[in-house]
C-alpha positions in Angstrom: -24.1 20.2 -9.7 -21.2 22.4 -10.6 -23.8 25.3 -10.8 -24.8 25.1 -7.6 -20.5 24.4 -6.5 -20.0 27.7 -8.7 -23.2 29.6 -6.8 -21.4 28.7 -3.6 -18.2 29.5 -4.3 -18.9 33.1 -6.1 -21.1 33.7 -3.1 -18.7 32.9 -0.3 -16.3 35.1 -1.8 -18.3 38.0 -2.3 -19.2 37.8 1.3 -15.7 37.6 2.2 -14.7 40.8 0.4 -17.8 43.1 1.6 -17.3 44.2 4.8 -21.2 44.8 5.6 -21.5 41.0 5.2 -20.9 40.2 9.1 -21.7 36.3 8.4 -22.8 33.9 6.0 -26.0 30.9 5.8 -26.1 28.4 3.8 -29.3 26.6 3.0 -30.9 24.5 0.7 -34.1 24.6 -1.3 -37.7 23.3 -1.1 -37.0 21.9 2.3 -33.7 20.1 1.7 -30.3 21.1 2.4 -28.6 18.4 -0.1 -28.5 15.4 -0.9 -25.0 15.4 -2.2 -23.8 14.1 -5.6 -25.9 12.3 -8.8 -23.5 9.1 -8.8 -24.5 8.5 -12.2 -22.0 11.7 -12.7 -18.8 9.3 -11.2 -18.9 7.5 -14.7 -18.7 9.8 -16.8 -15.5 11.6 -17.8 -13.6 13.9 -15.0 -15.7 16.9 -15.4 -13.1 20.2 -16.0 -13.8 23.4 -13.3 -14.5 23.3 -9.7 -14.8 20.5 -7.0 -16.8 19.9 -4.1 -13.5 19.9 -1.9 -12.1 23.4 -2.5 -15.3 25.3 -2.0 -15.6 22.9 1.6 -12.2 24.1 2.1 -13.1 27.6 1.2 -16.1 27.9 3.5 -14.0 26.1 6.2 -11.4 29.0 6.0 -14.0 31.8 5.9 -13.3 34.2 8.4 -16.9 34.9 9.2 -18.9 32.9 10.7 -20.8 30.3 8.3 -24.1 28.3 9.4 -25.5 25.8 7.7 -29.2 25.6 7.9 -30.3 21.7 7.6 -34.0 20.5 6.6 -34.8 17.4 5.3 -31.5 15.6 4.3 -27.5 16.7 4.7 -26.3 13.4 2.7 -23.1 12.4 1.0 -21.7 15.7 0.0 -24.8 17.6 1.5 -23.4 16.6 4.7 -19.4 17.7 3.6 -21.0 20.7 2.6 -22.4 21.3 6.0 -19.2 20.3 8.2 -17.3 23.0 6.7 -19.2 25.2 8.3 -18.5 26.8 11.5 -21.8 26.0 12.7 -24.7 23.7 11.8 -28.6 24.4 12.8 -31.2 21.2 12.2 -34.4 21.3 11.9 -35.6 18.5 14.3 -36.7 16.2 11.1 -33.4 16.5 9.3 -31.6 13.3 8.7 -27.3 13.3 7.8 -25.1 10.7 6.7 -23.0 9.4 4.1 -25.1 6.6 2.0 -22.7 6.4 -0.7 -20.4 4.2 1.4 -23.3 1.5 1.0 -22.2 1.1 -2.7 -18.6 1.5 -2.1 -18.1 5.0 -2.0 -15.8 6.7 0.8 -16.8 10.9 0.9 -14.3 12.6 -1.2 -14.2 16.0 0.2 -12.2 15.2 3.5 -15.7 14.8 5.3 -14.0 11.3 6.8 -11.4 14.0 8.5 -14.5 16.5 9.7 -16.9 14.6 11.1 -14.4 12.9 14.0 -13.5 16.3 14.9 -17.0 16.7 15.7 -18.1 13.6 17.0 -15.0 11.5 18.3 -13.6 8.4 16.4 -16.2 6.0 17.3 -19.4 7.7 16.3 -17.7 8.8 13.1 -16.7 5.1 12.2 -20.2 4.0 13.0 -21.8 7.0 10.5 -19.1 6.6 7.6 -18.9 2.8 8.0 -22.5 2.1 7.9 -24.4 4.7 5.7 -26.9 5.2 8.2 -28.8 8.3 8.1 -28.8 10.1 12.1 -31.3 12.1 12.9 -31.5 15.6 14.1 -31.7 14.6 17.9 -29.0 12.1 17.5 -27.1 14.9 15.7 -27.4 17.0 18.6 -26.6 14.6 21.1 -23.4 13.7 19.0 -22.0 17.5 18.7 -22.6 17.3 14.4 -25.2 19.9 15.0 -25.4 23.2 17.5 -29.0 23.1 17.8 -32.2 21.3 16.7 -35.2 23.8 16.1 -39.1 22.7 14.8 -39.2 26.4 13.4 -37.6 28.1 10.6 -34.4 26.7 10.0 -33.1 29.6 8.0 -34.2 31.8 10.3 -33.0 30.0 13.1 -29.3 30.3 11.8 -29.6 33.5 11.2 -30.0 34.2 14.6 -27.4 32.2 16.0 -25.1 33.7 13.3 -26.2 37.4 14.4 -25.3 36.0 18.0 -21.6 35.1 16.9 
């Protein structure tokens, strides 16, 4: 929603600018990162303010380190959300991928560039092609995610982000 876009946004700069802010977690709510985008909002007439692809940008250029905490689903834009940041922390029952292509959909905020610098060509062709959800374990094994945990997933990346 373009609250939450607006939330992330005026957050990630305030961060930026306060120099006791050593890094930055994203998370989502009520056990779910994000499940991207209502598609029922593509009909409807181009919405005025911000997009999902600046404030990807935006974290992507942050010069501290940003974690994205994943629990239940990183889909669609949940996922573009999650592969500008610097690093990404599962919990071991999170599932990613891009389901809109399955209606016709390609991600619109350059996640089709970010995910095969994460994973190589071929496993991002598979995910963007097919809409299939991967799991937290394949995530791992792929290089989309830094580490799987079965605890606290906020806590988790905080942590690794008071390691880096």
């Amino acid at each position: 929603s373009l609250t939450v876009l607006q939330a992330l946004e005026d957050g990630l700069k305030r961060a930026d600018a306060d120099p006791s802010v050593k890094a930055v977690m994203i998370c989502g709510e009520n056990g779910k990162f994000s499940a991207g985008a209502d598609i029922r909002g593509f009909s409807s007439p181009k919405r005025r303010g911000i997009a999902l692809g600046p404030i990807v940008s935006l974290i992507e250029r942050s010069e501290k380190p940003v974690v994205a905490a994943i629990e239940g689903i990183a889909l669609g834009g949940g996922l573009e959300v999650a592969l500008g940041c610097h690093y990404r922390i599962a919990h071991v029952k999170a599932r990613m991928g891009f389901p809109e292509v399955t209606i016709g959909l390609l991600p619109g905020a350059e996640g089709t560039q970010r995910l095969p610098r994460l994973v190589g060509v071929p496993a991002a062709l598979d995910i963007i092609t097919t809409g299939r959800h991967v799991s937290a374990t394949e995530a791992l094994k792929l290089g989309l995610v830094d580490e799987v945990v079965e605890e606290n997933t906020a806590e988790a990346a905080i942590r690794l982000a008071n390691k880096v």
